[in-house]
Structures are given as C-alpha cells and as structure tokens.
DOSE-510488 format. One line per field, with one value per residue (C-alpha): residue number from 1; x, y, z. Coordinates in nm, 3 decimals. Layout:
N
pos: [NUM  ...]
u: [X  ...]
v: [Y  ...]
w: [Z  ...]
This chain:
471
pos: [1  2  3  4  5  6  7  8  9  10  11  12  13  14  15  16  17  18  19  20  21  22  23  24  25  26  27  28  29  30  31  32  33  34  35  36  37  38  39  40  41  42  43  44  45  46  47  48  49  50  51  52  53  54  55  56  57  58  59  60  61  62  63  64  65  66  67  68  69  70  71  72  73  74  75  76  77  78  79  80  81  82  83  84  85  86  87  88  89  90  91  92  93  94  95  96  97  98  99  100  101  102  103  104  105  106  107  108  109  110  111  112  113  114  115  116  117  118  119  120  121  122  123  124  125  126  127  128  129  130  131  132  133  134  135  136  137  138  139  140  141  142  143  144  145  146  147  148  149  150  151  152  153  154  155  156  157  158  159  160  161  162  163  164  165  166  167  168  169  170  171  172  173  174  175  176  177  178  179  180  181  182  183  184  185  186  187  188  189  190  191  192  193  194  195  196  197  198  199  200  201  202  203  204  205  206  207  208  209  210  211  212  213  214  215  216  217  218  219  220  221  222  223  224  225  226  227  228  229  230  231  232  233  234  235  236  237  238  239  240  241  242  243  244  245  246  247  248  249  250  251  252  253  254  255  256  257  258  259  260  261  262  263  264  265  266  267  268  269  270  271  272  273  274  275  276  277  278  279  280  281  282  283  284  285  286  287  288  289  290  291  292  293  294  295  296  297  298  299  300  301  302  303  304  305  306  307  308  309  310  311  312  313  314  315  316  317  318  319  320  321  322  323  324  325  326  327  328  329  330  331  332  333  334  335  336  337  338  339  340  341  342  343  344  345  346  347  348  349  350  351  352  353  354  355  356  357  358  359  360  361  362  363  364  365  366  367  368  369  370  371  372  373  374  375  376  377  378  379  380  381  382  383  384  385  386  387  388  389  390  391  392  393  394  395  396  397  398  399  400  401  402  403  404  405  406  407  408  409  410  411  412  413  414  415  416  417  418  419  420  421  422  423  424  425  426  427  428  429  430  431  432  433  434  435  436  437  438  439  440  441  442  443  444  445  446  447  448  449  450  451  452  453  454  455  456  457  458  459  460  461  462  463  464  465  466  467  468  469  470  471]
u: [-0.878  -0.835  -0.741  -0.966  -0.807  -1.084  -0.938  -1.029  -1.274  -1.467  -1.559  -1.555  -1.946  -2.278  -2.344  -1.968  -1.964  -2.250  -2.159  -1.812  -1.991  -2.235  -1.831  -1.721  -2.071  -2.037  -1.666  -1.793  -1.968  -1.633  -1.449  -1.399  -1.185  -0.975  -1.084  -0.844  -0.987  -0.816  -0.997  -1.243  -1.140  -1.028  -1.020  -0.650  -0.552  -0.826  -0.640  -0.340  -0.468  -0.578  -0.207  -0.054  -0.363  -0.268  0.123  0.046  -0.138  -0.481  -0.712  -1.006  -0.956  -0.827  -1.107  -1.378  -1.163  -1.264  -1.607  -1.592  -1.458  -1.751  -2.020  -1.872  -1.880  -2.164  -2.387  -2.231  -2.370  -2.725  -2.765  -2.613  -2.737  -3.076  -3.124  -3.147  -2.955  -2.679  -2.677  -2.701  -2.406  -2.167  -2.268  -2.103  -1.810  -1.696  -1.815  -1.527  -1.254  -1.333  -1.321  -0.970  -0.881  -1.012  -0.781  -0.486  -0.570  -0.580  -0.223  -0.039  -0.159  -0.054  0.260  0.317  0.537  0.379  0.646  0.635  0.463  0.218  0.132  0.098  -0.125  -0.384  -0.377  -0.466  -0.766  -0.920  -0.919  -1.037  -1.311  -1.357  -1.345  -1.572  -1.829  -1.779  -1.802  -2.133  -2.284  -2.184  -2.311  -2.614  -2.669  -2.672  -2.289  -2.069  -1.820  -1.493  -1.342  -0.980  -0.736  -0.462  -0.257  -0.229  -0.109  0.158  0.419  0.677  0.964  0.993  1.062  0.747  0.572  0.800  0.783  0.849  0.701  0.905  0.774  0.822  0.631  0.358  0.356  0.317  0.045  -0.168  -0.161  -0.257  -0.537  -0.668  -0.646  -0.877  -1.153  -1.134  -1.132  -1.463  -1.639  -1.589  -1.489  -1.234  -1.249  -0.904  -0.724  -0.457  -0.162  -0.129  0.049  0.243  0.568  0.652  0.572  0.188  0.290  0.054  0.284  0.238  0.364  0.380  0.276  0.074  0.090  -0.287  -0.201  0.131  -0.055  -0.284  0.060  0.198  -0.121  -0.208  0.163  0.166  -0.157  -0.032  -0.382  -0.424  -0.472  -0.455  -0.722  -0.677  -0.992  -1.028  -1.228  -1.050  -1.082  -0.736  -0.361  -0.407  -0.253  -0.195  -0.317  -0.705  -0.650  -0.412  -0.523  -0.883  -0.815  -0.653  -0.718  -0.734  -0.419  -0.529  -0.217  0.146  0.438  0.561  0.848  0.626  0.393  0.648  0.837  0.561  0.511  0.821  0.821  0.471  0.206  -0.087  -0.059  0.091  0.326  0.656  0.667  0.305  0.479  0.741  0.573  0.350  0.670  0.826  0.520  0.408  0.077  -0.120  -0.230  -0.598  -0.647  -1.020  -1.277  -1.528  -1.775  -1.790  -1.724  -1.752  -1.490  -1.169  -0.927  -0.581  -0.371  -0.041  0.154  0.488  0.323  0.412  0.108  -0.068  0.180  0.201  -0.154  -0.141  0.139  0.085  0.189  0.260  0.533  0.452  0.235  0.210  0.285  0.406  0.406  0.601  0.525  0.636  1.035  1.344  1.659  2.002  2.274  2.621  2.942  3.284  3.623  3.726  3.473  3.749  3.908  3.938  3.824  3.545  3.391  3.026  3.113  3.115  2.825  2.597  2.732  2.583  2.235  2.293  2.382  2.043  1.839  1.724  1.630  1.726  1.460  1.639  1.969  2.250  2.625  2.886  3.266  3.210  2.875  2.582  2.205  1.956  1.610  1.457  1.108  1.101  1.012  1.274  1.611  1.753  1.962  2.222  2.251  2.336  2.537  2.694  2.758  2.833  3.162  3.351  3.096  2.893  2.509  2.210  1.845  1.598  1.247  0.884  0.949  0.788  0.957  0.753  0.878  0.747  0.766  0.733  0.897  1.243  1.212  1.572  1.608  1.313  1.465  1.259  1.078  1.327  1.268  0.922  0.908  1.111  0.991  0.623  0.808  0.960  0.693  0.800  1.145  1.323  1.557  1.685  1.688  1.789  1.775  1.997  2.007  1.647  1.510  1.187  1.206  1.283  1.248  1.307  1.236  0.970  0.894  0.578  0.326  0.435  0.354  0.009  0.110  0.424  0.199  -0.118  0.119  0.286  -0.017  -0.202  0.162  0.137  -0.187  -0.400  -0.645  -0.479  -0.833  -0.934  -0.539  -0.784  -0.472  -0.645  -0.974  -1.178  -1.307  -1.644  -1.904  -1.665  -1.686]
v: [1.343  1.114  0.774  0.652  0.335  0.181  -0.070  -0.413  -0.260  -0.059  -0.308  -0.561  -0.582  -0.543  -0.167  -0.097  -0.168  0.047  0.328  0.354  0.337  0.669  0.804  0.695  0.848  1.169  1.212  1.137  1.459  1.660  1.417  1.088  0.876  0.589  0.324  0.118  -0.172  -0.422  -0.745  -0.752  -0.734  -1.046  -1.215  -1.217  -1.391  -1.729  -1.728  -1.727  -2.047  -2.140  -2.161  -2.333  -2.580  -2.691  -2.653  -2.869  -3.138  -3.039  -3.081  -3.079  -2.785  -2.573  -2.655  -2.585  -2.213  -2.162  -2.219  -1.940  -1.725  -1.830  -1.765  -1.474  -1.311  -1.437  -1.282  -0.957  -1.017  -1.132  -0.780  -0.540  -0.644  -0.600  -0.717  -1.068  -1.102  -0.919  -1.099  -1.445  -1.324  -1.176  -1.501  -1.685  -1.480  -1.546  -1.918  -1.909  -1.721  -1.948  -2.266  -2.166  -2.107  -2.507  -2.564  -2.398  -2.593  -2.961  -2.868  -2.771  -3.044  -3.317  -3.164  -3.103  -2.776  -2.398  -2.140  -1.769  -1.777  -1.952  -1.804  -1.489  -1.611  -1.765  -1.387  -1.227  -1.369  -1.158  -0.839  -0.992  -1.061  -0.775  -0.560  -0.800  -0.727  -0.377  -0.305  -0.555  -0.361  0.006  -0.101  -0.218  0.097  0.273  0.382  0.400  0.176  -0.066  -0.368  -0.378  -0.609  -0.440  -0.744  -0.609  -0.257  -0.295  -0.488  -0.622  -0.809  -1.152  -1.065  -1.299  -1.167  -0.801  -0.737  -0.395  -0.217  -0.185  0.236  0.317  -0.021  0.041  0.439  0.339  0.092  0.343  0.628  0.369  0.174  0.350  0.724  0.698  0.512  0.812  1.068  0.965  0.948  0.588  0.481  0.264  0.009  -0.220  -0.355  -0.291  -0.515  -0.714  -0.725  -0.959  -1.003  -0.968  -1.378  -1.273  -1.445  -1.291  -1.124  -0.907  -0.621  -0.703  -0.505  -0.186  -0.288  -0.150  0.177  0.177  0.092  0.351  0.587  0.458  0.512  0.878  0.931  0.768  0.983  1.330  1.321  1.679  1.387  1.036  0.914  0.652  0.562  0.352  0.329  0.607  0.969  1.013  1.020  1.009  1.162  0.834  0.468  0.559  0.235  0.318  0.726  0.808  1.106  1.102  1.357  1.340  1.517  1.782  1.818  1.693  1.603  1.329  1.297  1.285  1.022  0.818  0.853  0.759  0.436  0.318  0.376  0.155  0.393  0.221  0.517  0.495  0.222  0.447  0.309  0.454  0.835  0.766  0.809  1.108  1.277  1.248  1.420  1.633  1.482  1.543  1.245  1.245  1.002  0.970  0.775  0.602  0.581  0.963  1.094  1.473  1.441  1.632  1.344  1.439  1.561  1.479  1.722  1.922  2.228  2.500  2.721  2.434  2.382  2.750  2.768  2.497  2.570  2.430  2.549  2.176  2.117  1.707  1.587  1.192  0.968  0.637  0.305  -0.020  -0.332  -0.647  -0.529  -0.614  -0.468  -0.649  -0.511  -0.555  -0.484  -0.498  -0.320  -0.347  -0.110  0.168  0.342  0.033  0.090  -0.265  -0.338  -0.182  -0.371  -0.674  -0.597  -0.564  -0.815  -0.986  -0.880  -0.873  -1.249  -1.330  -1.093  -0.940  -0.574  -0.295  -0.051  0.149  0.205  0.409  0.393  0.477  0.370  0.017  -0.057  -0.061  -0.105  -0.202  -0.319  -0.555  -0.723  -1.004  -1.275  -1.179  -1.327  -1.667  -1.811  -1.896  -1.477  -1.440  -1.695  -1.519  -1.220  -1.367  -1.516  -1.128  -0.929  -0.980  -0.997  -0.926  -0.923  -0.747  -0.869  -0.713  -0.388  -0.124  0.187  0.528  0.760  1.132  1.294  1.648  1.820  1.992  1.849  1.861  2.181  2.327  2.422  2.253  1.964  1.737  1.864  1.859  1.498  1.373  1.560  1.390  1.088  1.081  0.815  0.585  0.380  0.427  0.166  0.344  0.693  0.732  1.069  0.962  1.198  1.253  1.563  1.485  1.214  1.123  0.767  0.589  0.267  0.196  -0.135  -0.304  -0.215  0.167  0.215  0.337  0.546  0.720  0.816  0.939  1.166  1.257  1.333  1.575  1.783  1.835  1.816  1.913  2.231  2.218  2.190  2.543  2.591  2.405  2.142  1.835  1.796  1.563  1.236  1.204  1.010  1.045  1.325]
w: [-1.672  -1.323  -1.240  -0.983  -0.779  -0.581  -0.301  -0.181  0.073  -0.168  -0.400  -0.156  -0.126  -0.337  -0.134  -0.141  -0.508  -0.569  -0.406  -0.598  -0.911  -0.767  -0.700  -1.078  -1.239  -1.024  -1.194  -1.547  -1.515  -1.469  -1.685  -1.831  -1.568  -1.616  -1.310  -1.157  -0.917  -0.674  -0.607  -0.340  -0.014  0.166  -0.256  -0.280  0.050  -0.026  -0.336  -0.228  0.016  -0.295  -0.446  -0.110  -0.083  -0.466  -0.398  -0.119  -0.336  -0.098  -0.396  -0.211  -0.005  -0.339  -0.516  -0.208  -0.169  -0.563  -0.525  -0.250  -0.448  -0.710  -0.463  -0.383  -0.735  -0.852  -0.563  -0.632  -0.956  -0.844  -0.652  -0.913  -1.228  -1.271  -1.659  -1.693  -1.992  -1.906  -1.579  -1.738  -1.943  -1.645  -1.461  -1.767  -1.761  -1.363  -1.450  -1.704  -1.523  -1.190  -1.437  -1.579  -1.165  -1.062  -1.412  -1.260  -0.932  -1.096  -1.291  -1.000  -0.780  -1.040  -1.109  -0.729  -0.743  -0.702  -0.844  -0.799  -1.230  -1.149  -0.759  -0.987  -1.199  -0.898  -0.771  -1.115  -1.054  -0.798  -1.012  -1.357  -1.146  -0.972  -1.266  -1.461  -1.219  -1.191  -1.598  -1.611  -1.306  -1.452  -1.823  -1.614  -1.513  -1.850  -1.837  -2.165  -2.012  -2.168  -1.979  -2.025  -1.971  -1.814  -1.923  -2.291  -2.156  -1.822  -1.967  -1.736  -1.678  -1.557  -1.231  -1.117  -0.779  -0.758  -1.156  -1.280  -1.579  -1.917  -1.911  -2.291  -2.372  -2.122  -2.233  -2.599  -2.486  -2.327  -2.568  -2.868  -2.613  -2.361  -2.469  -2.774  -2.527  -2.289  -2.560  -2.683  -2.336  -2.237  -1.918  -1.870  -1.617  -1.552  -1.287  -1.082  -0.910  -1.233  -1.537  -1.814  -1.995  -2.375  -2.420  -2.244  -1.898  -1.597  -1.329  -1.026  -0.900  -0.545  -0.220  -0.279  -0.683  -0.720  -0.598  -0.810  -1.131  -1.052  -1.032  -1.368  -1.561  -1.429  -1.511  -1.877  -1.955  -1.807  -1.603  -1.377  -1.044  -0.916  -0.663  -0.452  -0.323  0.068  0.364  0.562  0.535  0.380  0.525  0.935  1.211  1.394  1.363  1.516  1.705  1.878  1.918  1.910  1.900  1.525  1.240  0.889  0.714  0.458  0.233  0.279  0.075  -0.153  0.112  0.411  0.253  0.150  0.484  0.621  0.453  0.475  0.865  0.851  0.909  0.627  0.345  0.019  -0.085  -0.155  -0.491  -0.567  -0.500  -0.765  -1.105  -0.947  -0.816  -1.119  -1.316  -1.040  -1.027  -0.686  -0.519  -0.320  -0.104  -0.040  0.159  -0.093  0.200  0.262  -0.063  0.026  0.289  0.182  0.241  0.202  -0.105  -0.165  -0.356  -0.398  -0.548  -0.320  -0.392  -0.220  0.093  0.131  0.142  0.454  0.651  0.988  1.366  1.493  1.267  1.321  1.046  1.181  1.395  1.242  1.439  1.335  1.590  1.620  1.608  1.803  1.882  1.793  1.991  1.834  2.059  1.959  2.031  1.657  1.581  1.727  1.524  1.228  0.859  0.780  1.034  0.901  0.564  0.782  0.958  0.683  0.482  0.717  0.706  0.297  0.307  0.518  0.359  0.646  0.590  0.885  0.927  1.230  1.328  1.620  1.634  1.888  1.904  2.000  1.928  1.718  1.748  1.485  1.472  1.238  1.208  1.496  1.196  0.941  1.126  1.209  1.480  1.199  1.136  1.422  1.537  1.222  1.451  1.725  1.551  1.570  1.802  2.121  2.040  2.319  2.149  2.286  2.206  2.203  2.080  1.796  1.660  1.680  1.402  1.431  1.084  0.920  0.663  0.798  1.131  1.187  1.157  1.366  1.679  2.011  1.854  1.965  2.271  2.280  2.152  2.488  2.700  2.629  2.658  3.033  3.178  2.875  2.901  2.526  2.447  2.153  1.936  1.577  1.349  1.023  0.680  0.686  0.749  0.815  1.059  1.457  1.540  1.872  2.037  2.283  2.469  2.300  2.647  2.597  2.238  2.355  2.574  2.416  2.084  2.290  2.501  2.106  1.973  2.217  2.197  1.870  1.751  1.985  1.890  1.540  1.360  1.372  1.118  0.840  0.852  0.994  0.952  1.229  1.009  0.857  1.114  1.437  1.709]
C-alpha cells in the first residue's frame, strides 16, 4: 500500500484535478492507496482573510471572500462531474460546507474576537472541500472510492494552530477505520493539515501539516512508501530561480532532507521525516504534472544510497533571504561562566528563533529573520553588550551527508566564493552542513558559482536527473 499526498497546486484546478486522479487510478492498479489532499492552491490564504476580515468585524468583505471560495468549488464541480445527479448532489454538499463557513463568519463578527479555535476551524475548510470534490469527481469516474473525515481518525491535543497527534489514539483509529476500506479495494480519499481533539474540536497542524499527516498515516499503516505529490520534479539542486541550471535529486537522506528544510530550501517540512524515519518508510517526492519523472526518494536504506553514491559530495544548495546579522560584543564573554545563558535568555524571552550562529572570546554573531525582532530585544542587549545590525542579508547553507569530514570541500566552497564579500561562516555539530552569510545582491551570484563546482557534468553519475520539460 501508498499514501499519496497531493498538494495545493495539484488539485488546485479542473485539469490539475484530473490529472491526479489519472495518477491515483494508475496506482490502484499496483495497489489500493490511501489519498491525502491539501486544499486547493491559493484556498487556505482567502480563508485565512476570511478569519481576519470577520475578526475585524468586515462582514461584507468575509462574506464576498466565501462566495469565492464557492465559485471556486463549484466550477471544479461543473467540469469534473459529468452525471447530473451526482453533480446536483456534490453542488449541495460545498453549498453546505460554504453555508456553515458564512455561519462561522456572522458568529465571529458579532462576538468581535477571532481565537487560534476558531482560525482553525475557517482553514479546515479548504480541504473538506477539496476532498469533497475529489471523491464526487473519482466516483464520477467509475472509481470504488470513500470520503473520510480525517477528523474522526488524527486526534490531537488542544494545542490550536501547532496541535500534535495523540499516536496510540490516531493508530487505533486507523487500523479499526481506514484499514478494512483499503483491504477490500476502496480508495480512501481524506485530508491532510487537519485534525480534532477528544471533545471533536477542529485543529491544525500547522506549517507543512499536509505532508506530516501524510507521514503519520503511511507510518500508522506500515505502508512499503509515502508520496508526496507537487509541481516540481522532486528534491532540487538549488531554488531554479535563482539557478537555471538546477537538477532534480535522485535519492538522499532523511538528514539531508530535513537539513535542508530547516535551512529553507522548499522540501519537506522536518516534521514530515519524523514518523518515516522512525519506520523506515522511503519518501518519493514526485511531480503530478510529469508523472513518469523519477523525482527524488528519500530514504536511509543503504542498498539504495550505495547504489547512488555521488562524486560531488554537495547534494543542495539551500537559500534563506530576508535575514540579518546581530552582532553582540562584550568583554565579559572572556573567560566568565553565563554569559550565553544571558544571551539566549534573551532571544527565549522574545521568542525570536536563531537560525545561524559564530563565537569568539568577546563576541558573538547570529542571524535571525529581519521580521521576527523588536527594538525592545535589543535594547535588551544593549543593556550588558554592544549591538551593530547588519541588514539585507540571506544565509547559503551547502549540505551533504559527512561534509565535515570530506577533506577539500571547504575549500572548494570558498574558493568559488572570492568575488562575493561573506559577512559570516558557521559549521556547528552537523555533519552535513556549511553555512555562511552573503549580502542580499550576492546571493545570485555566490550559489551560481556553488553550483557549477559541484554539480556540473554530474548527470551522466544517474544522481541528478535534468527536470521533465526543461533543457
């Protein structure tokens, strides 16, 4: 068996729809698959304008967002249900979910006051919908198929917006729902990114919760693979926009993929790698648009990995913009025990996350995202070190497994880098990662000049694999 997560982009249209249900129907054949959808793209943010507009007490503009998201739905349904009964009946069933949405609307606007419950509940409506759609159009088709609110199965905590799953619950849940339905042949479609407690209250499971309910169910169900389905030919080589010249990645590890996340690049969530790590399920990442494209797999197995081992030693290039540097200076840093503890205290009390950081005897540098911190952290600072900010810059983190201990990549990597000005370089534990700090006009530059170093003429290893439809 598979779980097949489908993304905002590939359900986001009548043809895109359609042409993940030829993807579903194609892995019938093989075996049943339980199919996981997020709500269609660009679904999620109107109804999240949906929640401020009725926070805000902008009836009128909440309820003209709704009937958007009405239209919307019900002209995917127009174009992929051809039976007019069935269609007349799917038309009813996004007339009621939209209703109970304008519901929501009118409730929070005369109580005036959005909380994170009820901001959870707007966004559950995006995949109901979605899903609603997808089942109508796949039974449409002739399709044994079962709609399934994933609300009765991923049972959470009350940790509204960021909830996490209770596991035994949800593991009881899915051998007693959705295992009989895929034993006997029926698809299973469901969504992902949502959830509820014990008392039946909607939560979410915040960013990249789609692809992490995807995780947790192929996990629960001991499936042989989890497929997350987008619009690019798996895990890349670089941000295309920013390198034309970018590959696909055939097959890399949990720890590279979830390096890789963290440090920005737009893969996996590092929560999705968790419950597949922990069951040694491979992850494929796939493109739902060229199907027969062999994307990228994410795996530990080493019959796999020693089956790609690669001459470049880099597997990506990871970009973060819109950083700065804080640079903290301060003679009680030598040779004195609490200083750090002070430091970070700091950034704890704010909650302001660090995502790079380089020490010496007196001093300290650390990056955080330009929109997280306040003049009041650090004025905060400024009361037992000096502070100088430096604005308008992105990290570029170059990762592989055992990086560290590969003797000249370090070299390699600056040495590609002497027309670029660095502000800052920082190799921690991690084995599998060398960050540094460019100016924001360099980023270009500094990953281009990366990326021909070490990836250049790497096709012909069967490592990276030149994306479907581009030269």
């Amino acid at each position: 068996m598979a779980v097949m997560k489908f993304g905002g982009t590939s359900v986001g249209t009548a043809q895109a729809m359609q042409q993940a249900i030829t993807i579903v129907a194609r892995e019938k054949e093989r075996a049943t698959p339980l199919v996981v959808l997020s709500a269609c793209s660009g679904i999620t943010n109107k109804l999240i304008q949906i929640a401020d507009a009725a926070g805000r007490s902008a009836l009128d503009d909440a309820i003209a967002l709704a009937a958007d998201v009405r239209r919307h739905h019900l002209d995917l349904a127009s174009v992929l249900v051809g039976d007019p009964a069935r269609r007349e009946e799917l038309c009813s069933k996004i007339e009621e979910f939209v209703s109970r949405l304008e519901m929501l609307i009118k409730g929070i606007e005369i109580v005036g006051e959005l909380t994170e419950r009820t901001k959870d509940m707007f966004c559950s409506f995006g995949e109901l919908l979605s899903t609603t759609v997808f089942a109508a159009a796949m039974k449409d088709q002739g399709y044994d198929v079962q709609w399934l609110d994933v609300r009765t199965v991923m049972i959470t905590d009350s940790n509204f917006g960021f909830a996490r799953p209770l596991n035994e619950v949800c593991e009881e849940n899915v051998r007693r729902i959705i295992k009989p339905l895929l034993k006997r042949g029926t698809i299973v479609i469901t969504q992902g990114y949502i959830g509820a407690t014990k008392e039946g209250k909607t939560t979410t499971l915040g960013r990249g919760g789609s692809d992490f309910s995807a995780a947790l169910l192929g996990a629960w169900l001991d499936d042989n693979s989890i497929q997350i389905w987008t619009d690019v030919d798996g895990v890349m080589t670089c941000d295309p926009r920013l390198v034309p010249e970018a590959r696909s990645i055939r097959v890399m590890t949990f720890s590279e993929a979830a390096e890789l996340a963290y440090l920005g690049a737009k893969v996996l969530h590092p929560d999705t790698i968790a419950p597949a790590v922990e069951k040694n399920i491979p992850v494929y990442v796939l493109n739902s648009w060229h199907p027969d494209a062999k994307g990228t797999i994410i795996t530990n197995d080493p019959e796999r990995l020693a089956g790609m081992s690669y001459k470049g030693l880099v597997k990506s290039i990871a970009v973060k913009k819109g950083q700065c540097i804080i640079n903290i200076h301060s003679n009680r840093m030598l040779g004195r025990h609490g200083f750090m503890n002070e430091l970070f205290g700091v950034f704890s009390r704010y909650g302001v996350s660090v995502e790079m950081i380089s020490t010496s005897e007196v001093s300290v540098s650390l990056t955080v995202d330009e929109k997280s911190f306040s003049n009041d952290l650090i004025d905060d600072l400024k009361s037992f070190a000096d502070v100088e900010i430096e604005h308008n810059v992105a990290t570029v983190s170059v990762v592989g497994d055992n990086l560290r201990m590969s003797r000249g990549v370090a070299g390699r990597i600056f040495s590609d880098l002497k027309d670029v000005n660095i502000r800052m370089i920082s190799q921690g534990a991690s084995e599998i990662n060398v960050g540094f700090v460019v100016e924001d006009k360099d980023v270009v530059t500094a990953v281009n000049n990366l990326h021909r170093e070490f990836f250049s003429g790497l096709e012909a290893e069967g490592i990276f694999e030149v994306p479907a439809g581009r030269p």
